[in-house]
N, C-alpha and C positions, 0 to 999 in steps of 0.2 A: 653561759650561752644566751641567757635572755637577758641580760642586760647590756649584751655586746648586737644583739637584735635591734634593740630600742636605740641604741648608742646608732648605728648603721643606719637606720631610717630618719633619724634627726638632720644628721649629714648628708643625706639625698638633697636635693637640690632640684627642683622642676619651673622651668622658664617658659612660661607664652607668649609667644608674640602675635600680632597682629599686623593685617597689611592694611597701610595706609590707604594705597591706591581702592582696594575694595570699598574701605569706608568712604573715601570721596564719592565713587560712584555711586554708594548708596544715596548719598546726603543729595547727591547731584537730581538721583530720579525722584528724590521728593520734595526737592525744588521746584524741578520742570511743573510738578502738579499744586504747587503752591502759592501760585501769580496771583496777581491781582485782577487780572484783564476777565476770569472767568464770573466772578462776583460782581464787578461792576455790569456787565453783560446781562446777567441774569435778573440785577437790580431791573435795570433797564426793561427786558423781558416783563417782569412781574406789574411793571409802572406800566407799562403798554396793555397790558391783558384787562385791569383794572380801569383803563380811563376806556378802554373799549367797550366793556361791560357798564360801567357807567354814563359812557356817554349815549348809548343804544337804548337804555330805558324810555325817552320820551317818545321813540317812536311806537309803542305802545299806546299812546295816543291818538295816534294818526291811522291813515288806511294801513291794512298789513299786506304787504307785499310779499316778494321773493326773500329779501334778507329777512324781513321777520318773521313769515311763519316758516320757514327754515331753521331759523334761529343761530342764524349764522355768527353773530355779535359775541352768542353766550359761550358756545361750543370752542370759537375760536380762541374768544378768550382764558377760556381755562387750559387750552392745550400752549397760551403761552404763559401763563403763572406754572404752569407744573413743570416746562421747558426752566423757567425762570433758577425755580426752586431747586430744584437739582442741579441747575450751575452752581448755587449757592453754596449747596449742601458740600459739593465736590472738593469746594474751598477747604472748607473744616475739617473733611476727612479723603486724604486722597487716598487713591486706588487706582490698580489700572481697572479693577471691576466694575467699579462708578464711572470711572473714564470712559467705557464703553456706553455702561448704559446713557450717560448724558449725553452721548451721540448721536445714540438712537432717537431718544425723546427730543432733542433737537432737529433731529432730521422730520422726525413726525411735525412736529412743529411748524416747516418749512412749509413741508407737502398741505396742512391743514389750512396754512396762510395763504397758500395757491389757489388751491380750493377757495378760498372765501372773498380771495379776489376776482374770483371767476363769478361769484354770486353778486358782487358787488356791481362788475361792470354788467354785466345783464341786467339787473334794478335800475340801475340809472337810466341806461338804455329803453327799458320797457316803461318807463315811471318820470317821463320828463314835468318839468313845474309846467302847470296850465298857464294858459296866456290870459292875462290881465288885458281884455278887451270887451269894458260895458263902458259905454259912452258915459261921463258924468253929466255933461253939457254940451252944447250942439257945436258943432266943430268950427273953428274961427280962421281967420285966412292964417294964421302964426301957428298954434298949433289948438290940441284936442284933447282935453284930460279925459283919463279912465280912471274907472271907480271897479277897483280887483276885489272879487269875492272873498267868501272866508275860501273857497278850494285852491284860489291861486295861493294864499300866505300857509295853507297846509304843506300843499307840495313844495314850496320855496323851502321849507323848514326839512323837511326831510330829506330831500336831496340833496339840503347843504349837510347833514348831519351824516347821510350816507358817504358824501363825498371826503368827511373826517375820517368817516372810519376805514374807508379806504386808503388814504394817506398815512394812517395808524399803522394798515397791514401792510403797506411798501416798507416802513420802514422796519416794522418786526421782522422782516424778509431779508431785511440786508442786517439786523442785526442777528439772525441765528444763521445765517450765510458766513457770518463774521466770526462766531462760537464754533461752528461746525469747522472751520480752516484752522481756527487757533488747537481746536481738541484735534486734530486729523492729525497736527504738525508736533503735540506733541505725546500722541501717540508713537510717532516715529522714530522720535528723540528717545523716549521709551523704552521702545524695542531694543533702538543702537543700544543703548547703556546696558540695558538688561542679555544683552548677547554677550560686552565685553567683560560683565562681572560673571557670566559661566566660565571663561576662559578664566578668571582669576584664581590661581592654586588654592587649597585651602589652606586655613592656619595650620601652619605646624606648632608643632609641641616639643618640646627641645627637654631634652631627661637626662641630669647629669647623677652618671653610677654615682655610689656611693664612696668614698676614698676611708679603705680601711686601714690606713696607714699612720 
């Protein structure tokens, strides 16, 4: 009897199969989060946060204003290295749980760039270059030199420097404008796949009796 046991269970036979289609859709949703468009983005992010921060240093220098004792320059730009970062990071390990959070901190990102565009145009605004008007020499029938103080080449300096950093933050604006569409669209993508592989049956197991014959 026990060795017609062991004989019986040799002769079983157990088959698994697998569905193709479930595995595509796996492979498929960790595609969608595997692009490149998100890394390049976030490069971009990181390179912007960086030349903002260092390009705002010399006005340390200068009178301090609205952007600088605000501190608009530093603030903003770490909310877009850490927007950056996290595009990065999403690259190397996808998730939908990353996928959200780089949403978020993208959209923070947006709203801080707004913000610091809002401090920007008011600086310029309140803080225009002094006019370069001390006579050098007495005025001639063709024309009249000026001799510009050191406060006119301060404020020329600053305001050109403001108005970088401003062009800095229009374009960090249409770049996480740009992240935030591309993570929105494939969150959706997402979803879809991840609703069609619930509908997918599961493995079956296929068990073929034993033949005592």
């Amino acid at each position: 009897m026990f060795i017609l046991t062991i004989v019986s269970l040799a002769r079983m036979s157990v088959s698994v199969t697998t569905d193709i289609n479930a595995d595509k859709l796996t492979d498929r949703q960790q595609a969608l989060l595997e692009k490149g468009e998100q890394k390049a983005l976030g490069v971009s992010q990181v390179m912007i946060g960086v030349m903002v921060m260092s390009y705002s240093l010399p006005l340390l220098s200068t009178e301090f204003t609205e952007v600088v004792t605000f501190g608009v320059p530093w603030w903003s730009g770490l909310s877009y290295i850490a927007a950056g970062v996290v595009a990065i990071v999403m690259e190397k390990h996808s998730s939908m749980k990353l996928l959200g959070v780089c949403m978020v901190v993208t959209l923070v990102a947006i709203l801080v760039s707004l913000l610091a565009l809002i401090f920007y145009f008011i600086d310029l605004h309140n803080n225009p270059e002094t006019p370069c008007n001390h006579p050098l020499a007495p005025a001639t029938h063709y024309i009249q030199v000026y001799e510009c103080d050191h406060q006119h080449y301060a404020t020329m300096f600053s305001y050109g420097v403001k108005t970088s950093l401003l062009l800095f933050t229009i374009i960090q604006i249409s770049i996480s404008s740009t992240l935030s569409y591309i993570l929105y669209m494939e969150r959706r993508r997402y979803g879809t796949y991840s609703s069609l592989n619930q509908g997918v049956p599961s493995t079956p197991i296929l068990v073929t009796a034993p033949d005592f014959n």
